[in-house]
PDB file of N, H, CA, C and O in Angstrom:
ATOM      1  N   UNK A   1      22.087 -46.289  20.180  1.00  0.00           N
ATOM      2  CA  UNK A   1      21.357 -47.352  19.533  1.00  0.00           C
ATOM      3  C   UNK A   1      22.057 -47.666  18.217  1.00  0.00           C
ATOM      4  O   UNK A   1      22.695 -46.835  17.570  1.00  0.00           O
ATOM      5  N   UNK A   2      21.872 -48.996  17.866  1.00  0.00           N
ATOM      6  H   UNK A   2      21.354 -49.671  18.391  1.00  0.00           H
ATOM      7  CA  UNK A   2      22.914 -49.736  16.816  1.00  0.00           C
ATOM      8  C   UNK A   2      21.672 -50.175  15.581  1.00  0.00           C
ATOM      9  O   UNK A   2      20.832 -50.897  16.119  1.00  0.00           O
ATOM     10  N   UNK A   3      21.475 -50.017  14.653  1.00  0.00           N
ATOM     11  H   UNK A   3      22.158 -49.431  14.216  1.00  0.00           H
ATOM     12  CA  UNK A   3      20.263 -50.935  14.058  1.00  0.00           C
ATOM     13  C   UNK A   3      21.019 -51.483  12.862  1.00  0.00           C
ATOM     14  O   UNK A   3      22.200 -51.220  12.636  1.00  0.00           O
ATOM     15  N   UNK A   4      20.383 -52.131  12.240  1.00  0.00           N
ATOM     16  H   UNK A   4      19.423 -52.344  12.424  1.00  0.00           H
ATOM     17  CA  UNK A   4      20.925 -53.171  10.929  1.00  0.00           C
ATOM     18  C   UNK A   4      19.923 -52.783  10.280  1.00  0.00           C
ATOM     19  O   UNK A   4      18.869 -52.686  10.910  1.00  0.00           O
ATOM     20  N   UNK A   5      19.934 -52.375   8.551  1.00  0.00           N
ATOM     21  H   UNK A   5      20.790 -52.453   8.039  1.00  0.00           H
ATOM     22  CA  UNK A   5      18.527 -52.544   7.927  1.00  0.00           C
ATOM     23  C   UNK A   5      19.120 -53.797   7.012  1.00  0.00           C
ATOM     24  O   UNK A   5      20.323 -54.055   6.978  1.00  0.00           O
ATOM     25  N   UNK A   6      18.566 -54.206   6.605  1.00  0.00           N
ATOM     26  H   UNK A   6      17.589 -53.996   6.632  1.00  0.00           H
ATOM     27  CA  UNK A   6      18.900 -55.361   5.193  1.00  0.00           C
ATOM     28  C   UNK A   6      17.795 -54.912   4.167  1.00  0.00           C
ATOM     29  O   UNK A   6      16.569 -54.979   4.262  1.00  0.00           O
ATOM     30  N   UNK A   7      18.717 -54.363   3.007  1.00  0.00           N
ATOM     31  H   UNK A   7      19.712 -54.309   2.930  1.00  0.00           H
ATOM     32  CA  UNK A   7      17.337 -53.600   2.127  1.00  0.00           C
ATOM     33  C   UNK A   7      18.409 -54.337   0.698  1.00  0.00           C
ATOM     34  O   UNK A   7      19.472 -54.955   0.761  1.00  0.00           O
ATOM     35  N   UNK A   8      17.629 -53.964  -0.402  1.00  0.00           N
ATOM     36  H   UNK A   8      16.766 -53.462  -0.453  1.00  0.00           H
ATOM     37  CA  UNK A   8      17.781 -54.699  -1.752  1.00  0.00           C
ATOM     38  C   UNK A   8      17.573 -53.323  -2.590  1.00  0.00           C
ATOM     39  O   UNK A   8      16.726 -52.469  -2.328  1.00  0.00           O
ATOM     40  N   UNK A   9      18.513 -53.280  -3.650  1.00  0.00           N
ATOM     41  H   UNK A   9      19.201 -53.974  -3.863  1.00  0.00           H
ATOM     42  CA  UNK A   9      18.540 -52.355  -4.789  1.00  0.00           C
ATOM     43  C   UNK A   9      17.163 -52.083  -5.560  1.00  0.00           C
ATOM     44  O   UNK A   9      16.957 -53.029  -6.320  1.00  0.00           O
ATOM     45  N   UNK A  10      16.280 -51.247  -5.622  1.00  0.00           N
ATOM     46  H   UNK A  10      16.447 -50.478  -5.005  1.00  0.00           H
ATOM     47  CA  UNK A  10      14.857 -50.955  -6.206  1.00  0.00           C
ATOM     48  C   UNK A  10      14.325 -50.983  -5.117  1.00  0.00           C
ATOM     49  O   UNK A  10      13.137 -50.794  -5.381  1.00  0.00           O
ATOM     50  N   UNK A  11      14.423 -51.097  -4.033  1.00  0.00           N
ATOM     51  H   UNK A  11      15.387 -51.250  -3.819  1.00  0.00           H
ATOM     52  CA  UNK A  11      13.222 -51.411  -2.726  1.00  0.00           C
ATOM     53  C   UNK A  11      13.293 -50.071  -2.254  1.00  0.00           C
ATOM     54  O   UNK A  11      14.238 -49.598  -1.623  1.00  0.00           O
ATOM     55  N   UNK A  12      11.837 -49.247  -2.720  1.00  0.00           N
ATOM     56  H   UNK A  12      11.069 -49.631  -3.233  1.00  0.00           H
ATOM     57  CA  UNK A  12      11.472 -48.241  -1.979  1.00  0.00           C
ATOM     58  C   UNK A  12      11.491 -47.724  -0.892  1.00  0.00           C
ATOM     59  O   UNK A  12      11.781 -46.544  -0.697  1.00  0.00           O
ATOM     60  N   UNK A  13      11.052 -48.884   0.329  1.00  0.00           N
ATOM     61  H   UNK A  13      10.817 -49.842   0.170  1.00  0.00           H
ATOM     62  CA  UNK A  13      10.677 -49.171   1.597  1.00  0.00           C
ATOM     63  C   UNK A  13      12.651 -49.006   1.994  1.00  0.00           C
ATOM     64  O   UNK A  13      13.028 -48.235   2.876  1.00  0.00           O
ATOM     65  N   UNK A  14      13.554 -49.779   1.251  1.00  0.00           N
ATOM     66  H   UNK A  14      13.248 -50.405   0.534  1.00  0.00           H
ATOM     67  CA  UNK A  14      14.571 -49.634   1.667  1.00  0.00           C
ATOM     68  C   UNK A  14      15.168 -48.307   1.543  1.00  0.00           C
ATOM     69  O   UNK A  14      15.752 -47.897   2.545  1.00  0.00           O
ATOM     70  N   UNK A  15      15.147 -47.796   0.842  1.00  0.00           N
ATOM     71  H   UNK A  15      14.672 -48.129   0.028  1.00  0.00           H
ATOM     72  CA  UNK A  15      15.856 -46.530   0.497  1.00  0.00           C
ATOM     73  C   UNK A  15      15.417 -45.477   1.618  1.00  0.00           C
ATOM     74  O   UNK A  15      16.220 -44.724   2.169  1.00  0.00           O
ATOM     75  N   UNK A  16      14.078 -45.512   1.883  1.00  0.00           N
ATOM     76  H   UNK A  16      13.425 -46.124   1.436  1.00  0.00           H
ATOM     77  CA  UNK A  16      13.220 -44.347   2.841  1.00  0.00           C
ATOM     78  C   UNK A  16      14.104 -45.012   4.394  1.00  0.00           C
ATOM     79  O   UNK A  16      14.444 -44.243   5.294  1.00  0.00           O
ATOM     80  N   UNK A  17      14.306 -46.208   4.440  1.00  0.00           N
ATOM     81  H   UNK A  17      14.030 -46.832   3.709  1.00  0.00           H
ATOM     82  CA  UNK A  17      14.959 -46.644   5.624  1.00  0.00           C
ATOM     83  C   UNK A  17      16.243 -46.086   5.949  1.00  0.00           C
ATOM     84  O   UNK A  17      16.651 -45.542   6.976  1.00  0.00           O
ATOM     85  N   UNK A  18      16.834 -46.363   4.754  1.00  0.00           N
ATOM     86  H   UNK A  18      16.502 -46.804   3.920  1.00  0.00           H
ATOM     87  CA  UNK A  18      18.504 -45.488   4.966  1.00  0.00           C
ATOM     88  C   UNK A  18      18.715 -44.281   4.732  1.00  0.00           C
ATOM     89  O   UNK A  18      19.747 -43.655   4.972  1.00  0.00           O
ATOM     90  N   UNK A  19      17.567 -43.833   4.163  1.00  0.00           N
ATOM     91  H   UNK A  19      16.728 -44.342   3.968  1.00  0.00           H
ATOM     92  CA  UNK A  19      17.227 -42.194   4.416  1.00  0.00           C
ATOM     93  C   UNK A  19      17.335 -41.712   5.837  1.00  0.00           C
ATOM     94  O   UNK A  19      18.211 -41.201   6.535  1.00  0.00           O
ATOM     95  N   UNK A  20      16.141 -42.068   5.971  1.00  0.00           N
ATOM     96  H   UNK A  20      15.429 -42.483   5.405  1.00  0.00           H
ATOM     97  CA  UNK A  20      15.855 -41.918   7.563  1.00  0.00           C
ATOM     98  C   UNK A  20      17.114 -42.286   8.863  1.00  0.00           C
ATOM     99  O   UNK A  20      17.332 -41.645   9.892  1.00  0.00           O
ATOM    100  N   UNK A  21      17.760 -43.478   8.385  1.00  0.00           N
ATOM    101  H   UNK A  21      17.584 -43.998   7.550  1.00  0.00           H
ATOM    102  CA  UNK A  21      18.945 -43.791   9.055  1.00  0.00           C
ATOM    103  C   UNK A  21      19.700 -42.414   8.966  1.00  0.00           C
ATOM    104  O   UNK A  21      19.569 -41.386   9.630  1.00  0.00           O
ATOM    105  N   UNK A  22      20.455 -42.707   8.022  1.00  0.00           N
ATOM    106  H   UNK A  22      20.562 -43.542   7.483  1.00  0.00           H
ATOM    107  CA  UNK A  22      21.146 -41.252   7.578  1.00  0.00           C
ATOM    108  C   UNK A  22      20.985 -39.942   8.350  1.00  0.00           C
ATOM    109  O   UNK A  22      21.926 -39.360   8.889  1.00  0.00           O
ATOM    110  N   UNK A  23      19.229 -39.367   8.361  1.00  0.00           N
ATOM    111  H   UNK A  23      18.465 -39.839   7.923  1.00  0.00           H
ATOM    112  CA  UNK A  23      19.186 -38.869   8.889  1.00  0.00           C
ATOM    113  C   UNK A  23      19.530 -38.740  10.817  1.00  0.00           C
ATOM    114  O   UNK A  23      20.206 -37.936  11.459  1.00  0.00           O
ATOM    115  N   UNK A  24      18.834 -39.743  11.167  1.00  0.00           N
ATOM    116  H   UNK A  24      18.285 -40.396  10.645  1.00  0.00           H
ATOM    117  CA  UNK A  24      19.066 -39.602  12.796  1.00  0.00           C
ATOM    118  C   UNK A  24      20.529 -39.854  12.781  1.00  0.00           C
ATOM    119  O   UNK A  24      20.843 -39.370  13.868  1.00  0.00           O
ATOM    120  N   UNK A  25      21.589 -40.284  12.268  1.00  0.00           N
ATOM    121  H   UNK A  25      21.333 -40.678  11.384  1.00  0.00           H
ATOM    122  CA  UNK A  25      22.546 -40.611  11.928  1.00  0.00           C
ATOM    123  C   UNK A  25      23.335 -39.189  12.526  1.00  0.00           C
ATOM    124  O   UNK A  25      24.067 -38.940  13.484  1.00  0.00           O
ATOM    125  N   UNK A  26      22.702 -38.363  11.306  1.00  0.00           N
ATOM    126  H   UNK A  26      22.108 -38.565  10.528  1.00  0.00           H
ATOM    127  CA  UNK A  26      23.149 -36.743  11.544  1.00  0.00           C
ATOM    128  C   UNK A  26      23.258 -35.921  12.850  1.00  0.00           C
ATOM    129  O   UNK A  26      24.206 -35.412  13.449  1.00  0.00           O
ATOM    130  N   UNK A  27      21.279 -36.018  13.165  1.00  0.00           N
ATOM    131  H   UNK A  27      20.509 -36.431  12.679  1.00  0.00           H
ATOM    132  CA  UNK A  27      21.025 -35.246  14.474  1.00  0.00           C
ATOM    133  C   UNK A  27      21.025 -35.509  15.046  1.00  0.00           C
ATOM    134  O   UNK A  27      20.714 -34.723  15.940  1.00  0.00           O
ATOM    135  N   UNK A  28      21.466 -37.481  15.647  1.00  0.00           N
ATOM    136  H   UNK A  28      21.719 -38.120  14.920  1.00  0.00           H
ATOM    137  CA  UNK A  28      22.101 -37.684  17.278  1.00  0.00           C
ATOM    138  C   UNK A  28      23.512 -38.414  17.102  1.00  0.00           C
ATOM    139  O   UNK A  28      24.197 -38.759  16.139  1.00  0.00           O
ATOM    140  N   UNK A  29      23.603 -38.472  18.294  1.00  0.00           N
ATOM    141  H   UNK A  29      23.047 -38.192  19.076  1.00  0.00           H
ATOM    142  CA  UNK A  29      25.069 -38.925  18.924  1.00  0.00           C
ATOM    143  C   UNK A  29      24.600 -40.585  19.097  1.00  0.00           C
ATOM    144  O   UNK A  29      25.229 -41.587  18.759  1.00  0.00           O
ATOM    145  N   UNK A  30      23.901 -40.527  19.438  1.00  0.00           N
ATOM    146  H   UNK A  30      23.389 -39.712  19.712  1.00  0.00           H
ATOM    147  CA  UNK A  30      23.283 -41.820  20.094  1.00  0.00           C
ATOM    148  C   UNK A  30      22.774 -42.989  19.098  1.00  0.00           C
ATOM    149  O   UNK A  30      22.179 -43.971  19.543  1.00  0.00           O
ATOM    150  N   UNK A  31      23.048 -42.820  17.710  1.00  0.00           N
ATOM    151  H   UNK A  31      23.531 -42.023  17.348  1.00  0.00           H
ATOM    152  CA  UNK A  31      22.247 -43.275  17.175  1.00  0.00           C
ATOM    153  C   UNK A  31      23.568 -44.080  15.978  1.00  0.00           C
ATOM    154  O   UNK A  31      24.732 -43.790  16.256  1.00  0.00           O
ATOM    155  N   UNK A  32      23.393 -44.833  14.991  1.00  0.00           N
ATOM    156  H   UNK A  32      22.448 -45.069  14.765  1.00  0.00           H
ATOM    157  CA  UNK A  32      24.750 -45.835  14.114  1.00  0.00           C
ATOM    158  C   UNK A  32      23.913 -46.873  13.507  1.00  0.00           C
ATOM    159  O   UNK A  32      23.272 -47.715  14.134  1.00  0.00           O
ATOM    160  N   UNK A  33      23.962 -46.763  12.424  1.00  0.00           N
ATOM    161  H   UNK A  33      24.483 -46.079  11.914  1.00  0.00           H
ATOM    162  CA  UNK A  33      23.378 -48.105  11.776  1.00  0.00           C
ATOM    163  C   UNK A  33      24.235 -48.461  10.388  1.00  0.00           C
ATOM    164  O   UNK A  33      24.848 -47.609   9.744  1.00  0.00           O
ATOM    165  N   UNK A  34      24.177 -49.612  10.112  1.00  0.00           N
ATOM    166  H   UNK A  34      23.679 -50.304  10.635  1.00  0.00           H
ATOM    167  CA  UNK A  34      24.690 -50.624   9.159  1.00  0.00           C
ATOM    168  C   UNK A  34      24.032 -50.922   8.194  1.00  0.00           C
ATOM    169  O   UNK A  34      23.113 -51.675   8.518  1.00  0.00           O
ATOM    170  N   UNK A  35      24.070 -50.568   6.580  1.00  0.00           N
ATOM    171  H   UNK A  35      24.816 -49.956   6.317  1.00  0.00           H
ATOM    172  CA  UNK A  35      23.050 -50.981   5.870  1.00  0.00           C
ATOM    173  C   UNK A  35      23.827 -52.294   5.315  1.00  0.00           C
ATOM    174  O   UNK A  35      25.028 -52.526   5.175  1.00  0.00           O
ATOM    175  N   UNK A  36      22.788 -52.978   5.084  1.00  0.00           N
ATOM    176  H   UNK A  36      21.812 -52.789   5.198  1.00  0.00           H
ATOM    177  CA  UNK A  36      23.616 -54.404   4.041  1.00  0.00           C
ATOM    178  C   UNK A  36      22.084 -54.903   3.013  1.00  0.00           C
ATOM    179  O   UNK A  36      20.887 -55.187   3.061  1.00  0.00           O
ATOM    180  N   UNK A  37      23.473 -54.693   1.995  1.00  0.00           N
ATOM    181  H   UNK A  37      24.445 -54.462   1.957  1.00  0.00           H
ATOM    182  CA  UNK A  37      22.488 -54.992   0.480  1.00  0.00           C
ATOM    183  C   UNK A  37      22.679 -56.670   0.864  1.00  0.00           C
ATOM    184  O   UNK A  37      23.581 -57.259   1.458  1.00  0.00           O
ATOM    185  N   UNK A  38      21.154 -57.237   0.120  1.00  0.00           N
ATOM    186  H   UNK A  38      20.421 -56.758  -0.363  1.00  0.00           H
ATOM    187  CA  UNK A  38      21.194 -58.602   0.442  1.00  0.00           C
ATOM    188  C   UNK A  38      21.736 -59.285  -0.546  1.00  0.00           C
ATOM    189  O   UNK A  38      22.176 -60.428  -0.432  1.00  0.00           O
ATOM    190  N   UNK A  39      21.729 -58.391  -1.905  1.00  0.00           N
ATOM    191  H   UNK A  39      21.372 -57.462  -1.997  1.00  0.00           H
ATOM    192  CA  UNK A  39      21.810 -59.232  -3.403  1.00  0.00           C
ATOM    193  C   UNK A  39      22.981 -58.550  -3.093  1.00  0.00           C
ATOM    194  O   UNK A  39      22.872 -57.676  -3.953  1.00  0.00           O
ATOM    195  N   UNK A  40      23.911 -58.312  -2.579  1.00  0.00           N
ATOM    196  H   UNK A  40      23.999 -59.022  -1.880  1.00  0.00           H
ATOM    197  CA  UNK A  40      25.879 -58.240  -2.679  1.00  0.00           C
ATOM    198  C   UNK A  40      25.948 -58.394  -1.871  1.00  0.00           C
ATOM    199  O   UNK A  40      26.591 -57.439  -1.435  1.00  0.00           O
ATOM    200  N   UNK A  41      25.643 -59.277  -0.800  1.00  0.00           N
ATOM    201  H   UNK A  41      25.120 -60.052  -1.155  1.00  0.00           H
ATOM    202  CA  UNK A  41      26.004 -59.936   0.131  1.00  0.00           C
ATOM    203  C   UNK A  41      25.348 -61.579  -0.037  1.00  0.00           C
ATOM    204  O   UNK A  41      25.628 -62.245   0.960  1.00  0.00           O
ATOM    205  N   UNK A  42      24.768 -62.137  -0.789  1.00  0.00           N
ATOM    206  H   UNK A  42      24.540 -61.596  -1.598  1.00  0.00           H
ATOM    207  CA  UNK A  42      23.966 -63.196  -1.474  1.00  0.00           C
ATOM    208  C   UNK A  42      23.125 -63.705  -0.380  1.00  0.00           C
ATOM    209  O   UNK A  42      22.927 -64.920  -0.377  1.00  0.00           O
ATOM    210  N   UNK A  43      22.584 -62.977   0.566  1.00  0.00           N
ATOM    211  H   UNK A  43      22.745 -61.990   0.563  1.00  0.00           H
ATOM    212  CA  UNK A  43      21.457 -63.222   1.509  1.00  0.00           C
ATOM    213  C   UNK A  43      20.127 -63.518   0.729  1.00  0.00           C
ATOM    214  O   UNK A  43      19.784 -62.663  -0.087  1.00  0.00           O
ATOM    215  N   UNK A  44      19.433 -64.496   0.865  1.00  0.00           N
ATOM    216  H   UNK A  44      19.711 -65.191   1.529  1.00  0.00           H
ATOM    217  CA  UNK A  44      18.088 -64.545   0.576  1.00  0.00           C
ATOM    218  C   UNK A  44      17.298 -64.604   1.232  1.00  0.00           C
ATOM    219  O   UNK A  44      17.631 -64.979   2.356  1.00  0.00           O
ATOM    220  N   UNK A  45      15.786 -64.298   1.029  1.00  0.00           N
ATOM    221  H   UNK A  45      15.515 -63.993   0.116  1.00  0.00           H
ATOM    222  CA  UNK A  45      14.890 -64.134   1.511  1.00  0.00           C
ATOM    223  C   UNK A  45      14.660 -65.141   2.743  1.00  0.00           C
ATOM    224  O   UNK A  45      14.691 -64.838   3.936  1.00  0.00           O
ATOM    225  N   UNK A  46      14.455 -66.232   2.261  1.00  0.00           N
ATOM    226  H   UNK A  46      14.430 -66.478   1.292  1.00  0.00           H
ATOM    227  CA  UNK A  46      14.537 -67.560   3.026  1.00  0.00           C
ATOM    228  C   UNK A  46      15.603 -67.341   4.020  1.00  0.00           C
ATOM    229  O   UNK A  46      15.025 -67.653   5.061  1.00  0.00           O
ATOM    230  N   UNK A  47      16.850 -66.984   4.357  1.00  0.00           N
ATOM    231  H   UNK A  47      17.320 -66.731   3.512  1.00  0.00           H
ATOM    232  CA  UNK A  47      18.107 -66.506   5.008  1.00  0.00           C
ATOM    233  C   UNK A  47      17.569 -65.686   6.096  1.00  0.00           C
ATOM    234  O   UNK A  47      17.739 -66.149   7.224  1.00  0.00           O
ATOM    235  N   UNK A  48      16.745 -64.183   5.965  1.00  0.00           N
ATOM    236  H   UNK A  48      16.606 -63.807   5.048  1.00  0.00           H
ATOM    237  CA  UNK A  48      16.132 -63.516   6.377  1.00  0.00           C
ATOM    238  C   UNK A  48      15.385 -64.163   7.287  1.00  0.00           C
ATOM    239  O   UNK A  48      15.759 -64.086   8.457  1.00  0.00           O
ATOM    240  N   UNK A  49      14.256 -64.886   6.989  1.00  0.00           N
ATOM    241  H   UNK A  49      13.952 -64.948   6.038  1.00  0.00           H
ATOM    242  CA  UNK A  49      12.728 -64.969   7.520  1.00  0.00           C
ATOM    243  C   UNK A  49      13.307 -66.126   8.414  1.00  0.00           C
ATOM    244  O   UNK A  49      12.774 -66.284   9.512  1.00  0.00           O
ATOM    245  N   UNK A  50      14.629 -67.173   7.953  1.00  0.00           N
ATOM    246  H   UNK A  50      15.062 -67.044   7.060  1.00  0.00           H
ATOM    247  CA  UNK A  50      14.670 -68.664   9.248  1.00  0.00           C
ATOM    248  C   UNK A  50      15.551 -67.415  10.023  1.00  0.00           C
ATOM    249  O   UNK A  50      15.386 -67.835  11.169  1.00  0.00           O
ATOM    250  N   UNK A  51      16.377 -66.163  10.205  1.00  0.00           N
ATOM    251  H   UNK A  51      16.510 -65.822   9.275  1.00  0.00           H
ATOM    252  CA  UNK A  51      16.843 -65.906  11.122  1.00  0.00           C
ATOM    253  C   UNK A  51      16.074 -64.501  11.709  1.00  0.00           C
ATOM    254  O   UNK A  51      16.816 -63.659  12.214  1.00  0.00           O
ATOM    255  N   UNK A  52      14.868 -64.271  11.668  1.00  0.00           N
ATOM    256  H   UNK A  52      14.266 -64.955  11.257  1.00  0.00           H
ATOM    257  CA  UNK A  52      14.488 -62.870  11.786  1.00  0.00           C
ATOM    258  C   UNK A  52      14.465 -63.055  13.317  1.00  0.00           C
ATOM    259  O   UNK A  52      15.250 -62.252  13.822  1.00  0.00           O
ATOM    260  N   UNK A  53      13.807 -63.876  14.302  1.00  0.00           N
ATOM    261  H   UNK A  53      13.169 -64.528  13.892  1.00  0.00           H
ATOM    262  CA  UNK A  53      13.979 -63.621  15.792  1.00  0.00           C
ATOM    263  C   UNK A  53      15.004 -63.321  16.210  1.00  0.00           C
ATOM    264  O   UNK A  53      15.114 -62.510  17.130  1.00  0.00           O
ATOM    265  N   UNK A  54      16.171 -63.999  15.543  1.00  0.00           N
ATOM    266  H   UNK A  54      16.082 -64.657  14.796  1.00  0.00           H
ATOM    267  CA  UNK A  54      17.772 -63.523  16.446  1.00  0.00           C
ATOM    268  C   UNK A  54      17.914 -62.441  16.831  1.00  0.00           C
ATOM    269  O   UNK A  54      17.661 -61.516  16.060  1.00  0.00           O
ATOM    270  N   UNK A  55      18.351 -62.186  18.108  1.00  0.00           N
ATOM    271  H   UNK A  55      18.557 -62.937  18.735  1.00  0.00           H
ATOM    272  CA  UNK A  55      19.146 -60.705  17.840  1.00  0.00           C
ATOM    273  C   UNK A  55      20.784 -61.337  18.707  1.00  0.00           C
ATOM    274  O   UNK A  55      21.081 -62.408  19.235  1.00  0.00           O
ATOM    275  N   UNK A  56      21.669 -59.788  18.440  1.00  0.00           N
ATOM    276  H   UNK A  56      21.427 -58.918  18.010  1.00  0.00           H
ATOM    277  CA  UNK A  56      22.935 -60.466  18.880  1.00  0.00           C
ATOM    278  C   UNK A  56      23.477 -59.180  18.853  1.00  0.00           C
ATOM    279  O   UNK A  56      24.657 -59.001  19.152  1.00  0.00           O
TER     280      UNK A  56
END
């Protein structure tokens, strides 16, 4: 499994995400994720919410 989080610098909720990534990261094989900061990557909110159904 592949996941994407999109989290922002101070975001609690984000940090516990790439924690947790991190972790299963560790204890499976099966598992890979991508974090991307939105404010250094200049994603905005609005960016987010018109593309949240996509997947690809």
């Amino acid at each position: 499994m592949f996941t994407v989080i999109f989290g922002r610098p101070g975001c609690p909720y984000c940090v516990r995400a790439k924690e947790l990534a991190e972790k299963l990261t560790n204890e499976r094989d099966d598992f890979n994720y991508r974090y991307v900061d939105i404010h250094a990557e200049g994603i905005s909110k609005a960016d987010l919410e018109k593309n949240r159904w996509q997947t690809g």
